[in-house]
N, CA and C atoms as an extended XYZ file, in Angstrom:
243
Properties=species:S:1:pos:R:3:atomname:S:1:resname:S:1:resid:I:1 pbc="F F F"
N        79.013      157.660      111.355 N   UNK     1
C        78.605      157.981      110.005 CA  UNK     1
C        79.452      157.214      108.996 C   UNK     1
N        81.030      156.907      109.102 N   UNK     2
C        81.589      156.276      108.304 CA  UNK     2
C        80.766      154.601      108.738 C   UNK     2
N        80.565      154.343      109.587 N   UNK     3
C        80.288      152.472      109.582 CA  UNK     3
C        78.899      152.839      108.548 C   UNK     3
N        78.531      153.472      108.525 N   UNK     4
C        76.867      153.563      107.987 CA  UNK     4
C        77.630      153.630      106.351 C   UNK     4
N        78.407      154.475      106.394 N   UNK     5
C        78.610      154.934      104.874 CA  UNK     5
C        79.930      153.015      104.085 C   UNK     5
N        80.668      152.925      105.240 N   UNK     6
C        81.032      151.059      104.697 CA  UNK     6
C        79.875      150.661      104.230 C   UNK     6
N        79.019      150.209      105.522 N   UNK     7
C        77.997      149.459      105.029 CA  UNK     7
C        77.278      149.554      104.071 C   UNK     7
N        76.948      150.416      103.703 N   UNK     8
C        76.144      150.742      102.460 CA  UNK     8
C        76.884      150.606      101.071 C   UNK     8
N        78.303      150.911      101.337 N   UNK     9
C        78.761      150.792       99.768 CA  UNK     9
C        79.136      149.344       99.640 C   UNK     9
N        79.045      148.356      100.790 N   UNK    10
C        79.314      146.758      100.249 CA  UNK    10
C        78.179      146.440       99.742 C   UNK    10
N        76.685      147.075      101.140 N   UNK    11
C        75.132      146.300      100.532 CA  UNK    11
C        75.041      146.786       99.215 C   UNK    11
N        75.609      147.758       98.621 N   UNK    12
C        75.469      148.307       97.253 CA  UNK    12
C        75.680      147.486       96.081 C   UNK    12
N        77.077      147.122       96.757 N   UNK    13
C        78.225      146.479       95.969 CA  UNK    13
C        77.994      145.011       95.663 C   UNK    13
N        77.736      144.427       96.645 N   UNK    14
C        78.015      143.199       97.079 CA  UNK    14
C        77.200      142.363       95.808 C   UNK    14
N        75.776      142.361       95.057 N   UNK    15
C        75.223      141.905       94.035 CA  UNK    15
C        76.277      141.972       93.126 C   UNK    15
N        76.832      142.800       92.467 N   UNK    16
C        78.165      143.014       91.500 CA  UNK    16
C        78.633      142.064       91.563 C   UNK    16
N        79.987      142.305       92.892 N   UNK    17
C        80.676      141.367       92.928 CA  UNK    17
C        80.539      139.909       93.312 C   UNK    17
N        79.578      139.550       93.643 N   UNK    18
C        78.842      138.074       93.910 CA  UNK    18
C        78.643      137.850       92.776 C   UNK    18
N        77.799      138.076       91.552 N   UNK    19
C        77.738      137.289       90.086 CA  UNK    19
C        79.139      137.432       89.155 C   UNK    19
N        79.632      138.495       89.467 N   UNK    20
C        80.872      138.215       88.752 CA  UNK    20
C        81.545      137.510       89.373 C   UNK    20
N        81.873      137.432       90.773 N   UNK    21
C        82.634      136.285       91.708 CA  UNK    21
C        82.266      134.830       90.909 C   UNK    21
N        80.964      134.446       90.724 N   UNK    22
C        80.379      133.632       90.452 CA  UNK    22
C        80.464      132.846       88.889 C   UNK    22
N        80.459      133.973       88.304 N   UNK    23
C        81.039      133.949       86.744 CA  UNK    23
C        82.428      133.857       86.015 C   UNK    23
N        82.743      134.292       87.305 N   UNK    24
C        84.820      134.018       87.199 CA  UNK    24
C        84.913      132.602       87.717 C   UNK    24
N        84.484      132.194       88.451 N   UNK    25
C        84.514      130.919       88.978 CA  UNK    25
C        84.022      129.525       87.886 C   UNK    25
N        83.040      129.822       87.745 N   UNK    26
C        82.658      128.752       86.446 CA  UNK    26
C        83.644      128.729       85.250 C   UNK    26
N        83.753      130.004       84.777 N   UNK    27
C        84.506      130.264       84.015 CA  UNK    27
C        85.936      129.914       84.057 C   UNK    27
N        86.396      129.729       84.823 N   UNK    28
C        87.748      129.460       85.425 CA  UNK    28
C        87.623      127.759       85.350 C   UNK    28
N        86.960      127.335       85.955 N   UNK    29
C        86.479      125.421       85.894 CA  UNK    29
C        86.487      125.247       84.642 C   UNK    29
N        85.765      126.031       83.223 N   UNK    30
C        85.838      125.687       82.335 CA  UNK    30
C        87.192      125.768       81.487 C   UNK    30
N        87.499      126.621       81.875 N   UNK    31
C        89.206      126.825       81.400 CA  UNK    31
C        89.659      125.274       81.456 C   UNK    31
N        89.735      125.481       82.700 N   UNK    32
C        90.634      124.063       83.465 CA  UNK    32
C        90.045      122.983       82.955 C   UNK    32
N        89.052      122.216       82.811 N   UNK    33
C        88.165      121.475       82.259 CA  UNK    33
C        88.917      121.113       80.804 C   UNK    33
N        88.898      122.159       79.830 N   UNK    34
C        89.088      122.089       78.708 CA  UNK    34
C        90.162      122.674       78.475 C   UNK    34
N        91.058      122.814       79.201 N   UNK    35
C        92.558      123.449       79.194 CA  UNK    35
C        92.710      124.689       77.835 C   UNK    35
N        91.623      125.602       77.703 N   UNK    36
C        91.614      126.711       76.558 CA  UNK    36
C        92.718      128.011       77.529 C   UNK    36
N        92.748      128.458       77.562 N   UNK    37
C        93.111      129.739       78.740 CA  UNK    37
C        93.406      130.861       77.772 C   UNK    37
N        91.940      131.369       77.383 N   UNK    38
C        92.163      132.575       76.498 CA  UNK    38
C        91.417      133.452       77.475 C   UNK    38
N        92.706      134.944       77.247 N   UNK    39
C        91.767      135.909       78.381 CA  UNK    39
C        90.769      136.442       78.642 C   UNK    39
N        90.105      136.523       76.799 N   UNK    40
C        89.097      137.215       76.603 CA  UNK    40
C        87.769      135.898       77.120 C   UNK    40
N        87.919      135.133       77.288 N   UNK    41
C        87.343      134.279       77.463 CA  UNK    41
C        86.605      134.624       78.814 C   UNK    41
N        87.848      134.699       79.664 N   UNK    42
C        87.353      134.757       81.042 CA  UNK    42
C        87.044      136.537       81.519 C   UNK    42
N        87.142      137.594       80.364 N   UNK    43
C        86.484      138.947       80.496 CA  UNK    43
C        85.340      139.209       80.283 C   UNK    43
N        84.990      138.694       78.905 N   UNK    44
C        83.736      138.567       78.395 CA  UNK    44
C        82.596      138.240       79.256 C   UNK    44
N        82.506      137.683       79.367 N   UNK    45
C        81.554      136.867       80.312 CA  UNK    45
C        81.068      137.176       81.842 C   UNK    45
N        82.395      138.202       82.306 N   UNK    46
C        81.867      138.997       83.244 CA  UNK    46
C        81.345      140.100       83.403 C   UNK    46
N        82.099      140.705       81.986 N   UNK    47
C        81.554      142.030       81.461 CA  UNK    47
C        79.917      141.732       81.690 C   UNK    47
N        79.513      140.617       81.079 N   UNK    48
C        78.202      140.564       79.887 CA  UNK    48
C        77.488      140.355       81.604 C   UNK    48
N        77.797      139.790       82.528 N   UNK    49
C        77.185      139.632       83.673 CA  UNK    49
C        77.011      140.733       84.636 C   UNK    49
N        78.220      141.755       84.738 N   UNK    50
C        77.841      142.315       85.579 CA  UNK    50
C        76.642      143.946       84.955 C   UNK    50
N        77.204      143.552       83.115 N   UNK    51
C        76.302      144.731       82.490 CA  UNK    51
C        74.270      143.990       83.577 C   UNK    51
N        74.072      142.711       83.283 N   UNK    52
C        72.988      142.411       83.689 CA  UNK    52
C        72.703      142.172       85.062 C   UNK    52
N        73.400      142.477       85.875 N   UNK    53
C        73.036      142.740       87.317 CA  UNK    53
C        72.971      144.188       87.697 C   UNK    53
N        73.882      144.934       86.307 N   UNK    54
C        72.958      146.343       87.243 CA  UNK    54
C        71.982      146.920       86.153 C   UNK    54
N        71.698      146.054       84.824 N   UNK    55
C        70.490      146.377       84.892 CA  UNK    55
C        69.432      146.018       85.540 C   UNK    55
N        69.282      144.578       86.126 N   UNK    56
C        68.348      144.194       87.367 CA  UNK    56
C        68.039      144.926       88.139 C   UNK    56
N        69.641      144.877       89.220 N   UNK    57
C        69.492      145.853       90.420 CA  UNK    57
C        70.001      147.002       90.328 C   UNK    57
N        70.385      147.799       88.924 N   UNK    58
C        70.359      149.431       88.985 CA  UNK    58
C        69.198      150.114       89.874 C   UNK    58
N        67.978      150.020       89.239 N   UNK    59
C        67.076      150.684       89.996 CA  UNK    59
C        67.157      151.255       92.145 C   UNK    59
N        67.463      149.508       92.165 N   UNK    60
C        67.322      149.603       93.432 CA  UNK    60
C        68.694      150.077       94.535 C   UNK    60
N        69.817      149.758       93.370 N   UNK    61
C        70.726      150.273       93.722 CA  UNK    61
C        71.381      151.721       93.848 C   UNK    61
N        70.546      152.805       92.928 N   UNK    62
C        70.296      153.790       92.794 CA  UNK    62
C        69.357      154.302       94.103 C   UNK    62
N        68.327      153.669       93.923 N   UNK    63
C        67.301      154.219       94.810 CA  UNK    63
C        68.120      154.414       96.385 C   UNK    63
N        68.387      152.976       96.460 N   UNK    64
C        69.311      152.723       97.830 CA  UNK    64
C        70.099      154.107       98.095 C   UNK    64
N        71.001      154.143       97.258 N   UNK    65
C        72.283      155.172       97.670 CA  UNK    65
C        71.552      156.852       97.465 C   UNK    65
N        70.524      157.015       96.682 N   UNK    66
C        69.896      158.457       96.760 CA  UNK    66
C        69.329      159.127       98.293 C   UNK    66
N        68.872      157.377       98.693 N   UNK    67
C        68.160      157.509      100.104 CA  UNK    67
C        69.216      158.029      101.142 C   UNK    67
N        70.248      157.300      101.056 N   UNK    68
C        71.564      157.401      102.096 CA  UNK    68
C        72.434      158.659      101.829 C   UNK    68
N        72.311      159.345      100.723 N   UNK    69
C        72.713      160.633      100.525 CA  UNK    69
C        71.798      161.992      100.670 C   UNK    69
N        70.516      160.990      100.539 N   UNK    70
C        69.724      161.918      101.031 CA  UNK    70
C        69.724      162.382      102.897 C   UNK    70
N        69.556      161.730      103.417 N   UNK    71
C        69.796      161.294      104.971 CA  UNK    71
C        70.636      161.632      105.769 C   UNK    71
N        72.178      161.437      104.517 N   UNK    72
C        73.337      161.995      105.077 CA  UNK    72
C        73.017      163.331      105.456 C   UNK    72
N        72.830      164.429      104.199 N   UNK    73
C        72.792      165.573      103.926 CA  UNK    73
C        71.659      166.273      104.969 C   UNK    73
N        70.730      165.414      105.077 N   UNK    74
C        69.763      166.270      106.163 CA  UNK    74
C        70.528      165.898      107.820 C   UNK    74
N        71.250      164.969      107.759 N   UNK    75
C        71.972      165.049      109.073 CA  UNK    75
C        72.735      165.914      109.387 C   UNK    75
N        73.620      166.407      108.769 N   UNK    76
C        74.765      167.426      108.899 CA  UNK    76
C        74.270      168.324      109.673 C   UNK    76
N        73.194      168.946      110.078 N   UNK    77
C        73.240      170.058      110.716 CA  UNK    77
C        73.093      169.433      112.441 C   UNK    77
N        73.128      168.180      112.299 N   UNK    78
C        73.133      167.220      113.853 CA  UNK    78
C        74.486      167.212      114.376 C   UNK    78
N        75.488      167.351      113.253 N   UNK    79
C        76.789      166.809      113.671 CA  UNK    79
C        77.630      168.718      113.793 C   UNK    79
N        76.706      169.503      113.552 N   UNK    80
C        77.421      170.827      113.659 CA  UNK    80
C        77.911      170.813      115.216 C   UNK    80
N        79.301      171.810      115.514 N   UNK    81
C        79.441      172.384      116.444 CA  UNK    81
C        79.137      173.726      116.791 C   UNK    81
């Protein structure tokens, strides 16, 4: 039940931190590029990204984890002694 419950909070996760991974990264080249290195520079921009990946994949990311809590909860009476 815990490997089920990992897995699910990376497949959850993992959109998040992939565009912000992604957005820190560019962002970071541009620093370097143009030698600016202001912090807000490199916050902003992830903020503003990861606000739009879970409005994308809120839905489904919601849906996802309702299912797996749903599932959990009807299992429990499998794992009684």
């Amino acid at each position: 039940m815990a490997q089920n419950a990992l897995f699910m909070l990376l497949m959850v996760a993992a959109p998040v931190l992939g565009v912000v991974l992604g957005v820190g990264l560019l962002v970071s080249l541009f620093q370097a590029i143009t030698q600016i290195h202001e912090a807000t520079l490199a916050f902003v921009p992830k903020l503003i990204a990861a606000i739009a990946v879970f409005a994308i994949a809120g839905p489904w990311m919601m849906t996802t984890m309702v299912e797996f809590i749903r599932s959990t909860i009807l299992s429990i009476p499998n794992y009684a002694v």
